[in-house]
C-alpha positions in Angstrom: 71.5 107.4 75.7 74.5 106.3 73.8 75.6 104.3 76.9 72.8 103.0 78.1 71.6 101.5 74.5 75.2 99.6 75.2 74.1 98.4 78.4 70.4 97.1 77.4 71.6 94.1 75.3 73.7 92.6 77.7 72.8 89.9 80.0 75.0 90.8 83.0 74.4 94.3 82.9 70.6 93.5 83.2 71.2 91.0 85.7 72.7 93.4 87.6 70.4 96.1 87.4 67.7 93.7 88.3 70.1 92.6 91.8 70.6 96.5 92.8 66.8 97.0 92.4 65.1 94.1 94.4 68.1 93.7 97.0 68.0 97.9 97.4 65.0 98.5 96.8 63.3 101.8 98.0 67.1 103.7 98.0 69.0 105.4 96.0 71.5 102.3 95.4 68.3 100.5 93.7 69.6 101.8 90.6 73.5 102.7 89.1 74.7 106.1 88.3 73.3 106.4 85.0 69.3 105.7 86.0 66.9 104.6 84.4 64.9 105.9 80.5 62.8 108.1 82.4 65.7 110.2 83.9 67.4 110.4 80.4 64.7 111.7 78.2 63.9 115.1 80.0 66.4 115.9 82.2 65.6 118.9 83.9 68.7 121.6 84.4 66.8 123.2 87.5 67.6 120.4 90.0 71.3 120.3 88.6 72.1 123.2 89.0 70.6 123.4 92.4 72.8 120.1 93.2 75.6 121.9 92.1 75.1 125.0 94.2 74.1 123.1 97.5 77.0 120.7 97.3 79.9 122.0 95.4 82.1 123.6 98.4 85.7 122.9 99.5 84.7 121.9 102.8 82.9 118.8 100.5 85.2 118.2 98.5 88.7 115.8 99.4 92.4 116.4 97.3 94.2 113.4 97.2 97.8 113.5 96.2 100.5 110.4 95.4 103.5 110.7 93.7 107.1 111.6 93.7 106.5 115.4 94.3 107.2 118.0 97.8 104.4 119.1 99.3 105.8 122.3 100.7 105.7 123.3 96.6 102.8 122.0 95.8 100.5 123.4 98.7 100.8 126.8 97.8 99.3 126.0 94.3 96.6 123.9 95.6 95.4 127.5 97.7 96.2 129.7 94.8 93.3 127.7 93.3 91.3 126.1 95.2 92.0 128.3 97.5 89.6 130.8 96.1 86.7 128.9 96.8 84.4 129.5 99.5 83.3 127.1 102.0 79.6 127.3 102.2 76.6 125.6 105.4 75.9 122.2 103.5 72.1 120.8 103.4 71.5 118.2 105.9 72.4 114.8 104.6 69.9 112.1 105.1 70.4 108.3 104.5 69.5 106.5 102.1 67.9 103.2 103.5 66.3 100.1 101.9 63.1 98.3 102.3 63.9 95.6 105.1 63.9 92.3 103.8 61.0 90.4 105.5 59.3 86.7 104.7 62.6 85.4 103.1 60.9 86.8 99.3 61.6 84.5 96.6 61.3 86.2 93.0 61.8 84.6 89.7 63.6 86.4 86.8 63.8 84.6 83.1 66.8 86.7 82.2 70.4 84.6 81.3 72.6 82.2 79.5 72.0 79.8 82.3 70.6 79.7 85.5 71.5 81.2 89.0 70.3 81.9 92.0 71.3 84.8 94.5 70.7 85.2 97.9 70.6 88.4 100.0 71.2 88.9 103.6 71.2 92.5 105.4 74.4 93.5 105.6 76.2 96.7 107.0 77.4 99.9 105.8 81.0 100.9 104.9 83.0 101.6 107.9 80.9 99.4 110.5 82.3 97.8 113.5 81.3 94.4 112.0 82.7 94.9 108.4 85.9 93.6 109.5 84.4 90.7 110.9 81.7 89.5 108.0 84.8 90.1 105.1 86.7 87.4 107.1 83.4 85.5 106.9 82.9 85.5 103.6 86.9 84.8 103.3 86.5 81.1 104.8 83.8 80.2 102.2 86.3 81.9 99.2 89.4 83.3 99.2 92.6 84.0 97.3 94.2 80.1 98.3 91.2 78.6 96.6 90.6 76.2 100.2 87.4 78.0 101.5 84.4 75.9 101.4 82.9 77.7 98.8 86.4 77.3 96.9 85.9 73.0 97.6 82.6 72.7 96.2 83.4 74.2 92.8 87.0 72.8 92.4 85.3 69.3 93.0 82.2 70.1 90.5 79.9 69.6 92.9 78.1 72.8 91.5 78.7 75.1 88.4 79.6 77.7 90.6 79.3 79.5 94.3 80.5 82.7 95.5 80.4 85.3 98.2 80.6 89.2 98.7 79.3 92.0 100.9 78.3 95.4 99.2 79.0 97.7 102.2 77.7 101.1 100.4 77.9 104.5 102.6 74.4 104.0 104.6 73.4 100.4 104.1 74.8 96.7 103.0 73.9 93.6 101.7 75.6 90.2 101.8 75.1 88.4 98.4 75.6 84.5 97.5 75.3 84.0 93.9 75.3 80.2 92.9 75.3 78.3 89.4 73.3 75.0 89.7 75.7 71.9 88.6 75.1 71.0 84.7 74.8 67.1 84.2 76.4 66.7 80.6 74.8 63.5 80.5 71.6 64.3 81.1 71.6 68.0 79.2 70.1 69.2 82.7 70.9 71.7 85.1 70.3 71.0 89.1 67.6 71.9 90.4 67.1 75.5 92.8 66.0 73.3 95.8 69.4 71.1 95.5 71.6 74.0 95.1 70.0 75.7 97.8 71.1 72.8 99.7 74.5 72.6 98.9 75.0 76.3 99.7 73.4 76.4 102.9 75.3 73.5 104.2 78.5 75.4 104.3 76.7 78.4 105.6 75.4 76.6 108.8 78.8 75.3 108.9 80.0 79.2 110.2 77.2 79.2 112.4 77.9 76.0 113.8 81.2 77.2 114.3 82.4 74.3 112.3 85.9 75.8 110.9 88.6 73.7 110.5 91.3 75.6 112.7 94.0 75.1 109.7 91.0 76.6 107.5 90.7 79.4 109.7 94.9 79.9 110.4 95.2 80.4 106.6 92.6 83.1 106.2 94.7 84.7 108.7 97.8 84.4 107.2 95.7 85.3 103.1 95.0 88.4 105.0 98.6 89.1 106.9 100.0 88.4 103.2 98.0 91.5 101.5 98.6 93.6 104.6 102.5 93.2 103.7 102.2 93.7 99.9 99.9 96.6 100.4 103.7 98.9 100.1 103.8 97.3 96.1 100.5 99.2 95.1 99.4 102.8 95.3 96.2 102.0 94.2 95.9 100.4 97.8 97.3 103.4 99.6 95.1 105.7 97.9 92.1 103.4 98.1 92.3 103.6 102.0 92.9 107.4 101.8 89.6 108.0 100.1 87.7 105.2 101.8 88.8 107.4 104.6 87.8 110.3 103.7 84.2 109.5 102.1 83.4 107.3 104.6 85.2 108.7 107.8 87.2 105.7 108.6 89.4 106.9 111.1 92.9 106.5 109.0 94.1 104.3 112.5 91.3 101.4 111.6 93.5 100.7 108.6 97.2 101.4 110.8 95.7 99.0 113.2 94.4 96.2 110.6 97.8 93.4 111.8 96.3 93.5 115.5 92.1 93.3 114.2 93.7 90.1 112.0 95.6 88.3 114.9 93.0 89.2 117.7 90.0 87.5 115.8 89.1 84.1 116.7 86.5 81.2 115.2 83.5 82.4 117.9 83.8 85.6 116.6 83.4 84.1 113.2 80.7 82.1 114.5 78.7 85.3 116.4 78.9 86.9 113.5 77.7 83.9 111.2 74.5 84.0 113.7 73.8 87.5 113.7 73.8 88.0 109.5 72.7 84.8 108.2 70.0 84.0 110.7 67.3 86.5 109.7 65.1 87.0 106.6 66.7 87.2 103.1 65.9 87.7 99.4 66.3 85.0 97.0 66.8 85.9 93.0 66.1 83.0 91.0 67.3 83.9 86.9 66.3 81.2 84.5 67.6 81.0 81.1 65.6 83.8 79.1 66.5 86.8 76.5 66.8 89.8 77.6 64.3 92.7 76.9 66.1 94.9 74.4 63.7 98.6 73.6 66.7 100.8 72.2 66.4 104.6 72.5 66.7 107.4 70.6 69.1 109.6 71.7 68.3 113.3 72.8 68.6 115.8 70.1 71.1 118.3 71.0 72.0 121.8 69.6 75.2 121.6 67.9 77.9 123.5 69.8 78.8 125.9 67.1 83.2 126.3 67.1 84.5 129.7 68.7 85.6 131.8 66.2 89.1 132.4 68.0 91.6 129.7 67.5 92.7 129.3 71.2 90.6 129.8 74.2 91.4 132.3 76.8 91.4 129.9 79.0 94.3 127.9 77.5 95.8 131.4 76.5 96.7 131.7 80.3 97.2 128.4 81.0 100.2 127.8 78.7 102.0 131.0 80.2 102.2 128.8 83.7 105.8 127.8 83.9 106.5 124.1 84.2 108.9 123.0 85.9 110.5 119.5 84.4 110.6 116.7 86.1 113.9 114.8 86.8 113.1 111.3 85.4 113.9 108.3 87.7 114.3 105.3 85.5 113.9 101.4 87.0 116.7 99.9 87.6 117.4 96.4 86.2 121.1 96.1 87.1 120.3 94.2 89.9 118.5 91.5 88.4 120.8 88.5 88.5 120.7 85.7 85.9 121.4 82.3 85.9 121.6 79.7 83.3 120.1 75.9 84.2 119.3 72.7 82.7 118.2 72.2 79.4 118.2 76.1 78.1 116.2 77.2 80.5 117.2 80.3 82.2 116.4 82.2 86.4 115.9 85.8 86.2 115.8 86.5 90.1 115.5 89.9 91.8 115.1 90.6 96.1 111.7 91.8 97.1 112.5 95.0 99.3 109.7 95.4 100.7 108.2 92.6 102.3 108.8 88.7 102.6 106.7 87.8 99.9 108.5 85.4 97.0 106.1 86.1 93.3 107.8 83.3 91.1 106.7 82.8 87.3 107.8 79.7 85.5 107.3 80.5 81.6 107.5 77.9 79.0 107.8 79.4 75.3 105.1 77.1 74.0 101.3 78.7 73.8 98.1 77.9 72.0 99.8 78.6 68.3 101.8 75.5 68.8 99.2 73.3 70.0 95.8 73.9 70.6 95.0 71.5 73.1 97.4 73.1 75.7 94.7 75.6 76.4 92.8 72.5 78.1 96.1 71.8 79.5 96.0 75.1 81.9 92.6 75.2 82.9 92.7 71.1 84.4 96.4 72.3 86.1 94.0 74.6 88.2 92.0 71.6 89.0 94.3 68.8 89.0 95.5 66.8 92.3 98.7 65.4 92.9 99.2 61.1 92.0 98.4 58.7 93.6 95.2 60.3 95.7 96.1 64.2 96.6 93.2 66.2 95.1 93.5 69.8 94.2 91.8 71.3 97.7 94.3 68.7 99.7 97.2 70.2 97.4 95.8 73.6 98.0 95.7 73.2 102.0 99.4 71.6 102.0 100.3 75.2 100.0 98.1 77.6 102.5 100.4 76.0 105.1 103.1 78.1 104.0 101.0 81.0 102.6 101.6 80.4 99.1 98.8 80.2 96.2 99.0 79.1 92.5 97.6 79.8 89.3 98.0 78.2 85.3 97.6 80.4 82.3 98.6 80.0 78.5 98.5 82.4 75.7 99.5 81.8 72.1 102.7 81.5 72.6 103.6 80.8 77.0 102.6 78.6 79.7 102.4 80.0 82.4 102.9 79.0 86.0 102.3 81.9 88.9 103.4 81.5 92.2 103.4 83.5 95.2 103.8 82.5 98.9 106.3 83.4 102.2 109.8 83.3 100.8 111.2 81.8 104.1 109.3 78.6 102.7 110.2 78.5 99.0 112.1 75.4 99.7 109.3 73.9 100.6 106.3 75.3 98.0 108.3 74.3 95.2 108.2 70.8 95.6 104.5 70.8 96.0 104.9 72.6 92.7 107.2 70.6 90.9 105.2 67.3 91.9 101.9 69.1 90.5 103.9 70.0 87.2 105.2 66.0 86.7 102.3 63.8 88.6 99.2 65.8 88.0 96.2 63.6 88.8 93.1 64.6 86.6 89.7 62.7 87.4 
């Protein structure tokens, strides 16, 4: 109860909770993990335990493993252990499927800060032949360059906000749109539903029309290329596919074979797919600016666990007597970080990326917040700001995307921050872009 009484006073949590149970409604995914009062208050052990006993078997279960470590060593532990348990028949697995959405619903919510409207198209489940092809989608309206045409309509302030994602869960998907209407600071108003619904659905029958730009399209493709390559610089990645994999059987090849999927798709593809998703019925969400509903509860009382009388468990008796055998620590290496001194103080620090072609450039300024406050208005109109005389910021944005390279401002109390990252066989040419954003910014 603990965590949910953190939950029921924030807005965003109740938003979402409100999102999972109208756009999944009549699933399991209608609700999160922890449910809802009435599971809390008198759980009952019986169905637990049965739970636990039906599904708790090796042959459910996965053991992923990433590190510096041999496997020859380690595979005989893993059956000394897990070894002893014993695979078991498994109770038949039936989906969990939504209410279709029918009659394009609309419901009304006064929950929020402000108000927003989502929209919710069937989707498809994790590991579907068309998942591929609606995440590209969804990539021309936003992506990591900032040039989708979601991405233009809020860098130009054309609306508070637009954004979309699929929820691809293990037997069902949605595709959400979440909008913030524009705010007219003149005028203390926000925009109405009806004209943000316009906006949005603009760009949306833009896909269907098959109205990409091809330079558009051509960058997605090389966003995409770009996190295939830098996939070697995180584990998180590696191991994300592994268990995707696993959970979701995803043959391990659909991830081996991504490059081809990426160069093979085309703009009708994009434009089928457009068709097929956004052209039936969907859920609309209106949330209007409201309080939310807070009824705390008490929490369960609990029998004190009394302390064993023995000062060690048995458990940890035996466990210490395991020996361990000490790792050889392998230390980062900065001796082959070159440095260089340049104009005015300021100093390169430059090291080559092994593993891909990818260039990730910071330039740092020691001067934050603590020196003057109004730098931290500074940053946020950089990410904004066009290039003099007439270059706005998606213009500046496409000339980048040409050579796959991206940019972001940031300031703290005491650095500006400049982050950069593109193909390192253009650097000679992103840097100028760069360089004439930094000393001819044009703010509107």
């Amino acid at each position: 109860f603990e965590e949910f009484n953190l939950r029921i006073p924030d807005v965003r949590s109740q938003q979402g909770s409100a999102l999972l149970s109208n756009m999944f409604k009549g699933s399991s995914y209608e609700r999160d993990a922890i449910g809802s009062p009435e599971h809390l208050k008198n759980p009952s052990m019986t169905p637990m335990i049965k739970f636990f006993e039906d599904w708790y078997a090796p042959n459910n279960m996965g053991l992923l493993l990433y590190g510096n470590f041999d496997p020859a060593a380690v595979k005989p532990l893993i059956e000394k252990t897990f070894g002893k348990m014993q695979a078991k028949k498994l109770p038949e697995r039936k989906p969990t499927v939504p209410t279709p959405l029918t009659k394009n619903e609309k419901i009304k919510i006064k929950l929020g800060y402000s108000p927003s409207i989502v929209w919710g198209y069937e989707g498809v489940k994790k590991g579907h032949p068309d998942e591929f092809k609606i995440d590209f989608m969804l990539s021309i309206l936003n992506n990591d360059y900032n040039i989708g045409l979601f991405d233009k309509l809020n860098m130009e302030g054309a609306i508070g906000g637009v954004g979309a994602y699929s929820m691809a869960m293990r037997d069902c998907g949605r595709i959400i749109i979440q909008a913030s209407p524009y705010f007219d600071v003149s005028q203390y108003t926000y925009e109405s539903d009806a004209a943000t619904e316009k906006l949005v659905m603009a760009e949306i029958n833009k896909l269907k029309r098959g109205q990409i730009p091809a330079w558009l399209f051509q960058s997605v493709k090389e966003n995409y290329m770009q996190r295939m390559k830098t996939i070697s610089e995180d584990w998180n990645s590696k191991v994300g596919f592994a268990t995707d994999s696993y959970i979701y059987n995803i043959p391990m090849s659909e991830y081996f074979n991504m490059e081809e999927k990426i160069k093979a798709i085309t703009i009708d593809d994009i434009k089928a797919t457009a068709n097929k998703y956004f052209s039936g019925n969907y859920l609309t969400i209106s949330f209007s600016e409201g309080d939310p509903k807070i009824q705390l509860f008490d929490k369960a009382q609990i029998e004190k666990l009394e302390m064993p009388d023995e000062e060690y468990s048995q458990y940890y008796k035996d466990f210490v007597k395991n020996p361990v055998q000490a790792p050889t620590p392998k230390f980062t290496d900065f001796s082959d970080i070159k440095t260089k001194d340049l104009f005015n103080g300021g100093k390169l620090f430059y090291v080559k990326n092994p593993k891909n072609d990818i260039f990730s450039l910071v330039l740092e300024y020691q001067v934050g917040t603590h020196t003057d406050k109004k730098l931290q208005y500074a940053a946020t109109l950089m990410n904004y700001a066009g290039t003099m005389p007439s270059q706005s910021n998606n213009d500046l944005r496409r000339e980048l995307s040409k050579h796959g390279a991206s940019y972001s401002v940031g300031i703290t109390d005491n650095k500006f921050v400049i982050n950069v990252v593109g193909n390192e066989r253009d650097l000679d040419k992103v840097m100028p872009i760069i360089f004439r954003l930094c000393l001819m910014p044009k703010l509107d």
